[in-house]
Structures are given as structure tokens and as C-alpha cells.
C-alpha positions as CSV (number, residue, x, y, z in Angstrom):
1,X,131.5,151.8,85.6
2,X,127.9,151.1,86.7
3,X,127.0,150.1,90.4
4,X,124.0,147.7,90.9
5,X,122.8,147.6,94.0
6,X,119.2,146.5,93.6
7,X,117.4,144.7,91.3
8,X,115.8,147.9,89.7
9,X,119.6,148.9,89.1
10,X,119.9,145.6,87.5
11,X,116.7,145.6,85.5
12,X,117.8,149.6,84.6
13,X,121.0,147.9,83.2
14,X,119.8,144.9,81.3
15,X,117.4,147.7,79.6
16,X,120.2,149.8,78.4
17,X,122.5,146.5,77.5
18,X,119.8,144.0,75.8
19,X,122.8,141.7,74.4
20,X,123.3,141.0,78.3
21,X,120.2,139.7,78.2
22,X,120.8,136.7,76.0
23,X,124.0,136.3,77.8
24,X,121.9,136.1,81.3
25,X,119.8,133.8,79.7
26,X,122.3,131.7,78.8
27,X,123.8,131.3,82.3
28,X,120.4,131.0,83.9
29,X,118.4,128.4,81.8
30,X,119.7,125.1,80.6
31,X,120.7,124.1,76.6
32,X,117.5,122.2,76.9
33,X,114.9,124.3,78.3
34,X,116.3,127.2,75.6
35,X,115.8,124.4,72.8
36,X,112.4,123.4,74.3
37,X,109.8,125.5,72.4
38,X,111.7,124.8,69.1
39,X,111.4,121.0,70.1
40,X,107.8,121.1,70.9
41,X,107.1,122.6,67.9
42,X,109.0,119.9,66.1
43,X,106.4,117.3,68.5
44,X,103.1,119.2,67.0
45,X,104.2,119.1,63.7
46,X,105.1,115.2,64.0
47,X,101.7,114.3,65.6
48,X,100.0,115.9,62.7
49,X,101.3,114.2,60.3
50,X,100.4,111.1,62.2
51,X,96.7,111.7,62.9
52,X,96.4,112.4,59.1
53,X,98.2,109.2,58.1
54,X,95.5,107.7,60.7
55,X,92.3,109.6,59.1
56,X,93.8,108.5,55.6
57,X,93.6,105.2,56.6
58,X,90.3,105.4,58.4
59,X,88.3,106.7,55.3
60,X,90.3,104.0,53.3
61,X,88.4,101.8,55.7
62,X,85.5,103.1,55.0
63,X,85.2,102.9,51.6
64,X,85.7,99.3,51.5
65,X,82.9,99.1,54.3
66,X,81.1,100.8,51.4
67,X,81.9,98.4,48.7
68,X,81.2,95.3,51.1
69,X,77.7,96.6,51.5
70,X,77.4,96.7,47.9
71,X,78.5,93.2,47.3
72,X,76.3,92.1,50.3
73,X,73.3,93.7,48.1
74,X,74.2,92.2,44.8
75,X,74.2,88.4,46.7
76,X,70.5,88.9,48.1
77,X,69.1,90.0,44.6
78,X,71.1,86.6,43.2
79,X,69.2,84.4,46.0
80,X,65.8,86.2,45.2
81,X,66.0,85.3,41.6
82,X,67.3,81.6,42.4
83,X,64.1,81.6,44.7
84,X,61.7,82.6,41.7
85,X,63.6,80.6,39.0
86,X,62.9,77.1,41.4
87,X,59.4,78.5,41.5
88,X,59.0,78.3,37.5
89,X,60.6,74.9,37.8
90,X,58.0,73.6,40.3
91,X,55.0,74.7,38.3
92,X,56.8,73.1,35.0
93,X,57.0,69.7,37.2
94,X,52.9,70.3,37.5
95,X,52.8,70.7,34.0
96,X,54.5,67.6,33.2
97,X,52.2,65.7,35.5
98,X,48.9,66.6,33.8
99,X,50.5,66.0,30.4
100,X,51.5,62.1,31.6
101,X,47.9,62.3,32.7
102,X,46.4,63.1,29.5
103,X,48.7,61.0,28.1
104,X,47.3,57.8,29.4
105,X,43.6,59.0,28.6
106,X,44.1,59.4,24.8
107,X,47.1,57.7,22.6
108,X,47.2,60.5,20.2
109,X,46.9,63.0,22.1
110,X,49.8,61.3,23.6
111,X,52.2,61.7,20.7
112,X,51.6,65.7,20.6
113,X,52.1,65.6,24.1
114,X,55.7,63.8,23.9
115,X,56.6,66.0,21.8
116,X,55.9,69.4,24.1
117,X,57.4,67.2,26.7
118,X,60.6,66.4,25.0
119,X,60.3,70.5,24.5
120,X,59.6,71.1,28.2
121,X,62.0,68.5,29.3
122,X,65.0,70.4,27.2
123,X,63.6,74.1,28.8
124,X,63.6,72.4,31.9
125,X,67.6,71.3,31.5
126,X,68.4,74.6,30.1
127,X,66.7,76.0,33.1
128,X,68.7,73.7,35.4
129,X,71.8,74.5,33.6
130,X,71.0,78.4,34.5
131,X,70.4,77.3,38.1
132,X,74.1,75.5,38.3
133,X,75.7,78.7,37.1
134,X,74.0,80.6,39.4
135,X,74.8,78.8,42.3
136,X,78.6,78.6,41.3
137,X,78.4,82.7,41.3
138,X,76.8,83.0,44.3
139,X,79.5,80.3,45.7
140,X,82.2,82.5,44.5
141,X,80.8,85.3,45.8
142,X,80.4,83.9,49.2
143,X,84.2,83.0,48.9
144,X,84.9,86.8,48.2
145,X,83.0,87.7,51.0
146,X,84.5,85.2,53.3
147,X,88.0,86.6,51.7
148,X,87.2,90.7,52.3
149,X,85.2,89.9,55.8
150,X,89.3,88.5,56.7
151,X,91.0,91.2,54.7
152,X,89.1,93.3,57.4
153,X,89.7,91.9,60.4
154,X,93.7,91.7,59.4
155,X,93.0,95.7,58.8
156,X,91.3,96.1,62.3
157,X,93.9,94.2,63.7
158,X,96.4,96.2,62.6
159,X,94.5,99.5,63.6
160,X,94.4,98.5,66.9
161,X,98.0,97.6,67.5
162,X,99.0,101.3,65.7
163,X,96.4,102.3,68.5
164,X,98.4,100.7,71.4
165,X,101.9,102.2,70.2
166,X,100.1,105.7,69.5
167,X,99.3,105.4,73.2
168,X,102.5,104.7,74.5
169,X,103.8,107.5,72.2
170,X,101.4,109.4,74.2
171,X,102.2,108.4,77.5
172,X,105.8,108.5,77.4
173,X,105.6,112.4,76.0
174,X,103.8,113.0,79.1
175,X,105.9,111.6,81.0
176,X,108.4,113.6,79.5
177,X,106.4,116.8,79.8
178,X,105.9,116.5,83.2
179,X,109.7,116.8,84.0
180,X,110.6,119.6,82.2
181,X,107.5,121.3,83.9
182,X,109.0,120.6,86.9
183,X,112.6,121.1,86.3
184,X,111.5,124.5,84.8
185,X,109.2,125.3,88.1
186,X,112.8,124.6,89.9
187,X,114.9,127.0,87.8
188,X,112.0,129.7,88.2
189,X,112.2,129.2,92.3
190,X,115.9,128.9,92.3
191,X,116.0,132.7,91.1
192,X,113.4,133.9,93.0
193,X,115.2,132.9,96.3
194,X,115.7,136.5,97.3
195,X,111.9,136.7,97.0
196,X,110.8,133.4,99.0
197,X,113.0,134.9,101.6
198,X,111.5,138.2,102.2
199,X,107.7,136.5,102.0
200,X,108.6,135.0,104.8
201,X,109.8,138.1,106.6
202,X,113.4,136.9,106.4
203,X,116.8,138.2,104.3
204,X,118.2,135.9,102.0
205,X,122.2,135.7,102.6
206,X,122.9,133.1,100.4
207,X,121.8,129.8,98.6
208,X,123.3,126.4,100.0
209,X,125.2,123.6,97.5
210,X,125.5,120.2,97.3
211,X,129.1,120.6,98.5
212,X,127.3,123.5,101.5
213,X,125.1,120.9,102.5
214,X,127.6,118.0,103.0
215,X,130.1,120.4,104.9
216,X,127.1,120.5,107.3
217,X,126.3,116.7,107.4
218,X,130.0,116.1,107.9
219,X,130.1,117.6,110.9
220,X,127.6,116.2,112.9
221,X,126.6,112.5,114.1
222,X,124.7,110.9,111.8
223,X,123.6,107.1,113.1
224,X,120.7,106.6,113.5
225,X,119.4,108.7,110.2
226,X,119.0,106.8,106.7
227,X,121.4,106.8,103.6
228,X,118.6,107.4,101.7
229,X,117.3,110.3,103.7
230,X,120.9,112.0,103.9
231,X,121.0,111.7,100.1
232,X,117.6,113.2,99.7
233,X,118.4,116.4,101.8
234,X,121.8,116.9,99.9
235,X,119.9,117.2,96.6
236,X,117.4,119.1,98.3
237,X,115.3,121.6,95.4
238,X,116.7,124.7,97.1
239,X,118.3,125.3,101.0
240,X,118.7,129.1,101.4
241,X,121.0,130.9,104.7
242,X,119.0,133.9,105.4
243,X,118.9,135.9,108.4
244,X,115.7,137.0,110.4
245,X,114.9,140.9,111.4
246,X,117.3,140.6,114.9
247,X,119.7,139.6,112.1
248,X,120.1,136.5,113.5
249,X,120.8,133.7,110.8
250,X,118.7,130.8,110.3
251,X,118.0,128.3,106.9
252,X,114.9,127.6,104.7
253,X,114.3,124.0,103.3
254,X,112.3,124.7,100.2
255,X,110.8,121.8,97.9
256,X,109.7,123.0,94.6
257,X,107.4,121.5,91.9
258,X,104.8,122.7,89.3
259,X,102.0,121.4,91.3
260,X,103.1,120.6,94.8
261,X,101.8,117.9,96.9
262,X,102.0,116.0,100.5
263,X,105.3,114.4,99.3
264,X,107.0,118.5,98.7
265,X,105.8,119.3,102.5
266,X,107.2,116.4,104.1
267,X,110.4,116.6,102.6
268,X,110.5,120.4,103.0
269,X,109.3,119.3,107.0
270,X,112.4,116.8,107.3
271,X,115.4,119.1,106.1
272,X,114.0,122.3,108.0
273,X,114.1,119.8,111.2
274,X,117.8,118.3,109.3
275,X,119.2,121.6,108.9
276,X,118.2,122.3,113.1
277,X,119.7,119.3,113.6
278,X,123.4,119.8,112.0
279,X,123.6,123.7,112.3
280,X,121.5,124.3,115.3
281,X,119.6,127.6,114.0
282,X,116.2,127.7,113.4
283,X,114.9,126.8,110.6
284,X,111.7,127.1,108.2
285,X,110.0,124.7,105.8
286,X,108.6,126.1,102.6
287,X,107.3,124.4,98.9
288,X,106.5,126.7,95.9
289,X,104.7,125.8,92.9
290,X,102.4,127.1,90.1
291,X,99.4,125.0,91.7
292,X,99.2,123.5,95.0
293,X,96.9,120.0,96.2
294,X,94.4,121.1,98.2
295,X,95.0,118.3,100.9
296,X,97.9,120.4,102.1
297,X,96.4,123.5,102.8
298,X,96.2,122.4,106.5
299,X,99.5,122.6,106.6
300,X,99.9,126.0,105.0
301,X,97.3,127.4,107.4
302,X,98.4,126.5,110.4
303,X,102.2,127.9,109.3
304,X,103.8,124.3,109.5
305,X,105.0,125.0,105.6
306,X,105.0,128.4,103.9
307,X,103.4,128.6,100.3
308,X,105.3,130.7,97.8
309,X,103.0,130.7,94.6
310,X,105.2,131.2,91.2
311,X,104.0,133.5,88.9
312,X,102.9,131.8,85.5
313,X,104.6,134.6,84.0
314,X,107.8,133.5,84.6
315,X,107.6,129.9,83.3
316,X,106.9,131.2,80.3
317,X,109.3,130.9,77.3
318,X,110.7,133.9,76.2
């Protein structure tokens, strides 16, 4: 039978037994957290598909943009040719005056005249006639300009409210991102207890429960302290019993997040002075993280609150 004393024992073991690995692994980490890189993946693969539904739609977009521009040219080249073809009929109008003109001065020359009038006058209708249809196409194509300028705005309408939910998508996966970061900062910290401890000069004896910590509460006064403070330090990150190097035993409040900040100290501050309090031993306040806010590195300085830096290494998936 093998005899593990120390964690190189342990490690020596796990290295001869690798299916006790998987079995560790399975009491250690949560359902979730083993499912997580398989669920991520699963996340990639789904945003993908959605930015290329998006760039689909944005060239589709495009290309009517295209075609608009087309029609836009096509309508000014109408105009320009209505412009000259009232031109043609201004200098007919001048024509016709000079012949009434030279109608009045000779009779005869009158009756040749009416004649090219009567000729004039029908080019001039036919002329007129040409005008009318051209102003009826460019009034049509004014109505299916005014109809794609709406077809467009219904589109960019509709872009931007994809927009909104694509950032809402967004924002709740962070949300969601952000506590699994931290809920697998805490697992990492939980098992590196032993470790915290003997930073700190200090021997881990054991880690503290729920049901620890409210043996402790129950057997002190509490008036005068808050509900909500009490509840707080019973689901404390991690409360560890350890005992200093005169072997006398004492408690660590630790607070644990991926990046830790001024609310991890204070809490960690308030059960260290909680856990004086009910068990009258010394105790320690500590936080560990991956990253730290720089606005509590007074704290860490001055020794108020030990820092225990996780290594990235072991938030990594295996």
C-alpha cells in the first residue's frame, strides 16, 4: 500500500496511476467548468456564423447602393435630354413667328408658308407628344426611387435593431464570462490553501465550512453586527485554521477573485477582525487573484492584507 506524505508523494503517485487523475479531476472541478472549453468552443462557432450572416447581408446592401446610383444616373441623362428637347421647341416657336411675319408681307408666299406651318405645327405636337412620355418616365422613375430610398431605410432599420440584440448578446456573454473567471480563480485558491498558508509563514491545519463558520457565530453574541454582514462571512471565498511557528493556532480570511479589488480587501479585513471576534485567536487578512487593482497596493505594503498571486498556469484548462 503506498504512503503519501507530501505532495511530491502525491504527484509521484498520480504519475504512476494517470486514471486517478481524471478521477481527481472529477472531485475537484465542477460538471461545468470540465464542460467549459467544449461550450466555448460551441460560442466561437455560433458567433461565426452570425458575423457571416451579417457580412452577407452587408454586401447585399451594398449592391443595391450600387444599383441606386445607377438609377440616380440614368434620371439625370433623362432631365438633360428634356432640357435640350424644350430648347428645339423654343427655337421652332421663333420659326413660327418669322413665318406669320412673312406671311402678312406677301399673300402667296403665305400659302407655301401654311403649309410648312401646318408641317411644323404637326412636328411640333409630335415633339410634345415625346415630351409627355418623357416626363411620365421620369415620374415613374422618381416613384421607384422614392419606393427603394424606403426599401432602404426599412433595411437600415432593421440593421440596427439586429445591432442592438447582437450587443446584448455580447454583454450578457460577458457577463457570463466574468463569473466562471472568477468561480474558477476560487477553485484554483481553494486548492492552494496549503500554499497561501506557508506564504504567510503559517501551517495550514485545516479549511473552515459553512457549517465551521456558523458553529463559531453560534457561540458568541452577535447584536449589534448586521444580518447581512454575518451572511457574508459564512459564505466567505475561503477561512483556513492554521497554526503559526510557536504552533499556536490562528485563522486566515481569504477573499479570492480573478482580478481583486478594494471590495476583496475589505471583506477579507472584516472576517479576519470576525474570526478575532468569535474565536479570540489572531487572525490574518489575505485576497488572491490572477491580477490585482493597483489602488490596493497600500494595503499590501503596509501588511494590512497579504497578496497571494495565482499562477496563470493553473487556471488553465486541461
Amino acid at each position: 500500500m503506498t504512503t503519501i506524505h507530501t505532495i511530491e508523494d502525491l504527484l509521484h503517485v498520480l504519475d504512476e496511476n494517470p486514471d486517478w487523475v481524471d478521477a481527481l479531476r472529477a472531485r475537484l472541478l465542477t460538471h461545468e467548468l470540465i464542460e467549459l472549453p467544449e461550450k466555448f468552443t460551441q460560442f466561437v462557432a455560433e458567433m461565426n456564423s452570425f458575423v457571416a450572416e451579417v457580412n452577407k447581408f452587408v454586401e447585399a446592401t451594398k449592391r443595391r447602393f450600387d444599383a441606386l446610383e445607377i438609377r440616380v444616373d440614368s434620371i439625370q441623362k433623362d432631365v438633360q435630354v428634356l432640357k435640350e428637347d424644350v430648347q428645339v421647341l423654343k427655337e421652332d416657336v421663333q420659326v413660327l413667328k418669322e413665318d406669320v411675319q412673312v406671311l402678312k408681307e406677301d399673300v402667296q408666299v403665305l400659302k407655301e408658308d401654311v403649309q410648312v406651318l401646318k408641317e411644323d405645327v404637326q412636328v411640333l405636337k409630335e415633339d410634345v407628344q415625346v415630351l409627355k412620355e418623357d416626363v411620365q418616365v421620369l415620374k415613374e422613375d422618381v416613384q421607384v426611387l422614392k419606393e427603394d430610398v424606403q426599401v432602404l431605410k426599412e433595411d437600415v432599420q432593421v440593421l440596427k435593431e439586429d445591432v442592438g440584440v447582437l450587443k446584448v448578446r455580447v454583454k450578457t456573454i460577458q457577463d457570463d464570462i466574468g463569473t466562471l473567471k472568477g468561480a474558477h480563480a476560487r477553485n484554483a485558491a481553494i486548492r492552494e490553501a496549503s500554499l497561501i498558508a506557508e506564504d504567510m509563514g503559517l501551517k495550514r491545519t485545516k479549511t473552515l465550512t459553512q457549517d465551521d463558520l456558523g458553529a463559531l457565530v453560534a457561540r458568541v453574541d452577535m447584536s449589534g453586527i448586521p444580518t447581512n454582514e454575518l451572511r457574508s462571512f459564512r459564505r466567505a471565498d475561503l477561512m483556513i485554521e492554521a497554526t503559526d511557528q510557536d504552533g499556536k493556532k490562528c485563522y486566515i480570511a481569504v477573499e479570492i477573485s480573478f482580478t481583486v479589488n478594494g471590495r476583496d480587501t475589505t471583506r477579507a479585513l472584516r472576517n479576519a477582525r470576525f474570526l478575532t471576534q468569535f474565536t479570540g485567536r489572531r487572525s490574518y487578512a489575505a485576497v488572491a487573484g490572477l491580477r490585482r487593482d493597483d489602488r490596493i497596493h497600500g494595503l499590501i505594503e503596509s501588511g494590512e492584507v497579504f497578496w497571494y498571486a495565482l499562477d496563470p498556469e493553473v487556471l488553465e484548462a486541461e
